[in-house]
N, C-alpha and C positions, 0 to 999 in steps of 0.2 A: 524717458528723456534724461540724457546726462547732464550734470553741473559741473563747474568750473567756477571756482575762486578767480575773480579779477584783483590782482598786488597794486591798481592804482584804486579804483573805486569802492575795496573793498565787497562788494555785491558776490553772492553767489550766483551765476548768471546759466542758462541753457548754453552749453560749447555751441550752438549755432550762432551766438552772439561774441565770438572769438575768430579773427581770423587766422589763420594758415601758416605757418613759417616752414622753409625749409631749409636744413642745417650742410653745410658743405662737402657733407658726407650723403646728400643725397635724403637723409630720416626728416621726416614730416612731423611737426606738433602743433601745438595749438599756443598762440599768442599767451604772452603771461597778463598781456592786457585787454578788453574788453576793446570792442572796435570804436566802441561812441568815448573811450578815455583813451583810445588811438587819436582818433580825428580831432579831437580838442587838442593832443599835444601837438601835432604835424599841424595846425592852424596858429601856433605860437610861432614855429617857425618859419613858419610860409612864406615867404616873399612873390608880390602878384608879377615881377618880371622877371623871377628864375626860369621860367619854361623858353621863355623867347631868347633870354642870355644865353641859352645853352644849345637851345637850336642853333642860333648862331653864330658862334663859338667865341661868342664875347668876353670879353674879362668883364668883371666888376667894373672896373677902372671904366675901361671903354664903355659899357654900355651906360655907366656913369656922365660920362662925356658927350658922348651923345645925345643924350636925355636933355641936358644943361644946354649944348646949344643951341636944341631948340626953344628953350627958353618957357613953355607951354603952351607954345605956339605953334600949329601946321606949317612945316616948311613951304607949301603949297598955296593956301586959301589966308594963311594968319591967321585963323580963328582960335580960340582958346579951345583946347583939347579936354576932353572927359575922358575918352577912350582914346590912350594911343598905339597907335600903330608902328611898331619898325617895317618900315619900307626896304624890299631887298629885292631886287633883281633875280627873276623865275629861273633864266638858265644859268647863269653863276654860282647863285648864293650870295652875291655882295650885297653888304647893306649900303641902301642909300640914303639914308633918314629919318624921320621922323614924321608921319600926319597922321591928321585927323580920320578915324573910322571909313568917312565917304568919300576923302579923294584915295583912301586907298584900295579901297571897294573899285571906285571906279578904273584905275589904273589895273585893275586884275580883272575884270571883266572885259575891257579893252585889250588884255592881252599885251599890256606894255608895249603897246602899236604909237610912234609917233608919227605914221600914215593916217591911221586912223581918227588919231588927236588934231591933226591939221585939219580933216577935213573937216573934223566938228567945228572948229573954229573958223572955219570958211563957212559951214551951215549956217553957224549962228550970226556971221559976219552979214550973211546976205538976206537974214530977215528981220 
């Protein structure tokens, strides 16, 4: 089994406990860091709505904005939000909002159909 010095946690560690880098010239080595004093530093700077800001193609600013005027509120329902959802339209990409986990759920499972939406409101109207 090979060892590898890790320059953050000091440890002598097995290189299977190192991940991978590749250099722009194509040559492969081993991490100067160990993977578990990787993930601790990339969790300093994680932010939980860079994935979604970038999907789609938000600035800071903007996605800033929109957060704010929902207020932590479902555009939708009003309810105070745990998990929010950016709402965007399937064949565009445009965003349209902000809600809650389950009307966004619902609105993707219905297929952003306002046929469909009616008629549930006509179901629910008529019992």
């Amino acid at each position: 089994m090979e060892i590898k010095y890790c320059n953050k946690c000091s440890r002598d560690l097995p290189t299977t406990k190192f991940g991978l880098r590749t250099y722009g010239n194509g040559e492969k080595a081993l991490q100067s860091k160990c993977k578990d004093c990787e993930r601790v530093i990339r969790k300093q700077y994680y932010k939980p709505h860079e994935y979604a800001r970038r999907k789609f193609k938000l600035s800071e600013e903007d996605y800033n904005t929109l957060i704010n005027r929902s207020q932590g509120l479902c555009e939708v329902c009003n309810t105070p939000m745990t998990k929010r959802c950016i709402d965007h339209d399937h064949k565009t990409g445009k965003v349209r909002g902000v809600l809650c986990n389950n009307c966004n759920t619902s609105l993707g499972l219905l297929n952003d159909s306002v046929e469909t939406l009616n008629k549930l409101i006509q179901y629910l109207e008529q019992s």
